[in-house]
N, C-alpha and C positions, 0 to 999 in steps of 0.2 A: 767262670762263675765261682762264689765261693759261698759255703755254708754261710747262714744268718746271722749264725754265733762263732763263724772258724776264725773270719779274718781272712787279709788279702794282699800281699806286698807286705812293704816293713812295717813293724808297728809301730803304732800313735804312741808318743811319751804318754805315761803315767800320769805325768802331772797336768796335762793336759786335758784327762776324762775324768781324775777325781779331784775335787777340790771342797774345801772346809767357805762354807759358804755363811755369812753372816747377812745382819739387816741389812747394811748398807750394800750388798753385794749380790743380796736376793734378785733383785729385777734385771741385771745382768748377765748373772751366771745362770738363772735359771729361766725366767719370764723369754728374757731376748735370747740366752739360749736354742732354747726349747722351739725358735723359728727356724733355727739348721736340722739342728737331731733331738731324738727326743733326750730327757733330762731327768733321769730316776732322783727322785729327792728320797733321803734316810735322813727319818729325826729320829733322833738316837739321844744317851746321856751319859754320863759316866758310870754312874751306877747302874745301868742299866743290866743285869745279867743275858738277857735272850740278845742284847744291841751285840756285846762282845763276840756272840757269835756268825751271827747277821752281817755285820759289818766285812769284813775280810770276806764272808761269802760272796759278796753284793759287788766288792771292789773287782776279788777272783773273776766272776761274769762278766763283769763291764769290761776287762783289759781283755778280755777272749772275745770281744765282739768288734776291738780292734777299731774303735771310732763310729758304730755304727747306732749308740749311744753314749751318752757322759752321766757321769753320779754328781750329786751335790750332798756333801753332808752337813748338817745342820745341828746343832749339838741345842736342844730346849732348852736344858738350864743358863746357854750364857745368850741366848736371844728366845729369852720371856715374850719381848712388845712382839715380834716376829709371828712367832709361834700363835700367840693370841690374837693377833689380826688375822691368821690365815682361817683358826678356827669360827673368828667371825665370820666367815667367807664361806664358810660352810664345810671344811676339811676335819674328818674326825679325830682331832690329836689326842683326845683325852687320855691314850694307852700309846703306851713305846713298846718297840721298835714299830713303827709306821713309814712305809716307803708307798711313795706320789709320783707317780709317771706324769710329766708336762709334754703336751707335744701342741707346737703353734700354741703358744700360751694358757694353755689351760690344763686342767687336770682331767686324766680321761683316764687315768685306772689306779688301784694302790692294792696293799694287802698290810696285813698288822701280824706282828709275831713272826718270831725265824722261820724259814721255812728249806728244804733242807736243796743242796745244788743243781738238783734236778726240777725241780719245782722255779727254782731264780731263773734257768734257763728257759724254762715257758713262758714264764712273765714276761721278761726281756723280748722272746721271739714274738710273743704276741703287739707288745708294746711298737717293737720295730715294726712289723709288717704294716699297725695301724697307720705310721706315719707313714710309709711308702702307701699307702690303699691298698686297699683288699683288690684291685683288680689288675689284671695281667695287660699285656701291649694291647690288643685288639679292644678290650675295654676297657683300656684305659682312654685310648682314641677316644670311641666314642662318648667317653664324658665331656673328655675335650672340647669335639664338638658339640654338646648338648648344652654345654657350661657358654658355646660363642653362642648357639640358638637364644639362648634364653637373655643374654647380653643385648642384644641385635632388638630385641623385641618378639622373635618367633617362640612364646612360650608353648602352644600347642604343638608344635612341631620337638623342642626340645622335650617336651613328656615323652612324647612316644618313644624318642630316643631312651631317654633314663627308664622307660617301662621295657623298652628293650633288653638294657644292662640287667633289670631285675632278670629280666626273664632267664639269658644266660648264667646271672647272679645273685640267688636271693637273700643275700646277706652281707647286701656292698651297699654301706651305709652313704657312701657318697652317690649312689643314688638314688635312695630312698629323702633323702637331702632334699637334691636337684628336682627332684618328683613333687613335694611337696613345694617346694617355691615355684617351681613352673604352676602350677595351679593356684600359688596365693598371687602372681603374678596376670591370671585368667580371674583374679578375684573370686575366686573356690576356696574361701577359707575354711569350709565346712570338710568339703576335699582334702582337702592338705593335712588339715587334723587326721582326717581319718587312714589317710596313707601311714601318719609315723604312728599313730596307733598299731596297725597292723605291722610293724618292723618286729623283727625276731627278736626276742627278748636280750638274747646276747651283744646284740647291736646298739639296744635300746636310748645307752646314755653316752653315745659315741656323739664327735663333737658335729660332725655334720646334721646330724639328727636334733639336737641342742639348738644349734643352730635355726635350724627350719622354725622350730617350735618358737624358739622368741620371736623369731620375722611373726608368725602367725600371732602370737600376742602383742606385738605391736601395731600389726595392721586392723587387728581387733579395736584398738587404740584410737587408732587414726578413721576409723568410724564415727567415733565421736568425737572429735578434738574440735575446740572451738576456736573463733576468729584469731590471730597471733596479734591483732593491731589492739584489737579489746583487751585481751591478756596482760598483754605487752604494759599499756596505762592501766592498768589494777596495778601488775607490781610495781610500776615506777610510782603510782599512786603513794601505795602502802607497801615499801618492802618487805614487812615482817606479814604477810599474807602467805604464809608457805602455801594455803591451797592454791591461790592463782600463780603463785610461782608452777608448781608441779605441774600444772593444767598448763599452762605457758610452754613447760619443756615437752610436754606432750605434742600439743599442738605443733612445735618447730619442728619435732621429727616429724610430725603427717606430711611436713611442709616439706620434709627433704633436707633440712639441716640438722644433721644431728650433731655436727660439732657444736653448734648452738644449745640444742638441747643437753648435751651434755656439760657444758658450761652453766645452764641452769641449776640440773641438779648438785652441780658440785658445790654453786653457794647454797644450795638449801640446803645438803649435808653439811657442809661448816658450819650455817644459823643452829641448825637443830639437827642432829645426826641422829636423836631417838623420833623427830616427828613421824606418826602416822606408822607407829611399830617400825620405822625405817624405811620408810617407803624410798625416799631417794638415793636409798642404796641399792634395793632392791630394783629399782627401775636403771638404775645404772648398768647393774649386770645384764640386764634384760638387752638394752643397748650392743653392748659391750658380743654378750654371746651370739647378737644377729650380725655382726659386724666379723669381715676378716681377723683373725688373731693379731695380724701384721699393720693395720687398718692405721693412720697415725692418728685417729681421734680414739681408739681405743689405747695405744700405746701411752699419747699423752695423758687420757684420762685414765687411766691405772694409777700411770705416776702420782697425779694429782690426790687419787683421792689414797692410793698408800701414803703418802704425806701425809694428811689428813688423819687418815688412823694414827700412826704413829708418835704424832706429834703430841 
């Protein structure tokens, strides 16, 4: 076995855990990344004074943990569109030095301002152990199997399981997860709310728990979603109808296509990217977070709609 942060065998090249990461290289280096290990991002600047010190601290950690994270550095003044799309995304960049842990595509921790080598070493171990799960062999298994139960159709049988995990585990977001989608699965949406309610606050915005929460607001969704065939002739009718579009991709996910639905709102985000305070970006992510990280209608639609911004 080897420490978290020791390393293990020869070391991983340098050049292989840090790398100067731009627009065109962002969904690469770090998005598809971030599906093997996780992927600490530093946005940094040249002027920066706090970055200068940060940075070499930040590279210092990442080469002692010997592959078991990678850095991306990001420099904001020569990727402005970048930097500004991600803040549209909801990433607080407004202040440098900001570093963004990605793990399975998404952003699941950061911190702002230097912080000094003992502190980078927490983040890191916290950050890694997120991606491996908080749970050891024996529970790990049993997600395992709780995660086929609930596949299978057996969502009552897989609660118990994941009520199980809590029980030896109360602070294993995966399944606290599993818990609520076995119950949005038993059509207990009101349930399922209330399980990630009740999640330890430290867990709270971990991505399994994200997770659950969008399925829950989309099945909320799909409560009312109306006929796809009526939908469908509104927008072919009138395609500047953004409302029956949006109701259109709604209704496709009730249906169980969401590469469809996601295909809807990506033309409504091209028609009108501000309609509805943005609502079709916002339903996007919604998508997007109830979906595997690795999913390829989430892969694809990332791509699509980062083009989209960028452009």
């Amino acid at each position: 076995m080897m420490d978290i942060l020791g390393g293990a065998g020869a070391p991983t090249p340098a050049g292989d855990l840090i790398k100067d990461v731009t627009e065109a290289t962002f969904m690469q280096d770090v998005v598809e990344a971030s599906m093997q290990a996780p992927v600490i991002v530093d946005f940094w600047a040249p002027w920066c004074g706090p970055c200068k010190t940060l940075g070499p601290a930040l590279e210092a950690a990442v080469t002692r943990a010997n592959g078991a994270v990678t850095m991306a550095k990001i420099d904001v003044d020569q990727n402005q569109r970048l930097a500004q799309a991600l803040a549209q995304q909801g990433l607080p960049l407004q202040s440098i030095p900001t570093v963004v842990a990605f793990v399975q595509g998404r952003p699941i921790d950061m911190f702002q301002g230097a912080l000094p080598p003992s502190e980078i070493d927490a983040f890191l171990k916290k950050v890694i152990e997120a991606a491996g799960g908080e749970a050891g062999g024996g529970l790990g298994e049993a997600l395992e199997a709780a995660e086929e139960m609930l596949a299978e159709g057996a969502a009552a049988d897989a609660a118990q399981t994941f009520a199980a995990v809590l029980g030896e585990d109360d602070k294993n977001a995966a399944a606290y997860g599993g818990l609520a989608r076995a119950h949005i699965a038993m059509e207990d949406l009101d349930q399922a709310e209330a399980i990630l309610n009740g999640a330890p606050a430290e867990i709270s915005d971990a991505a399994e728990i994200e997770a659950a929460r969008a399925q829950i607001e989309l099945a909320r969704q799909a409560q009312n979603a109306g006929p796809v065939a009526d939908l469908r002739a509104k927008v072919e009718a009138d395609p500047a109808d953004h409302a029956a579009r949006f109701d259109l991709a709604q209704a496709l996910h009730a249906a169980g296509d969401a590469e469809a639905a996601v295909s809807e709102l990506l033309e409504l985000f091209r028609r009108d990217r501000e309609w509805n305070d943005g609502a079709a970006k916002a339903q996007l992510f919604t998508i997007f977070e109830a979906l595997p990280a690795n999913d390829p209608v989430v892969l694809n639609g990332r791509r699509k709609l980062s083009s989209m911004i960028f452009a």
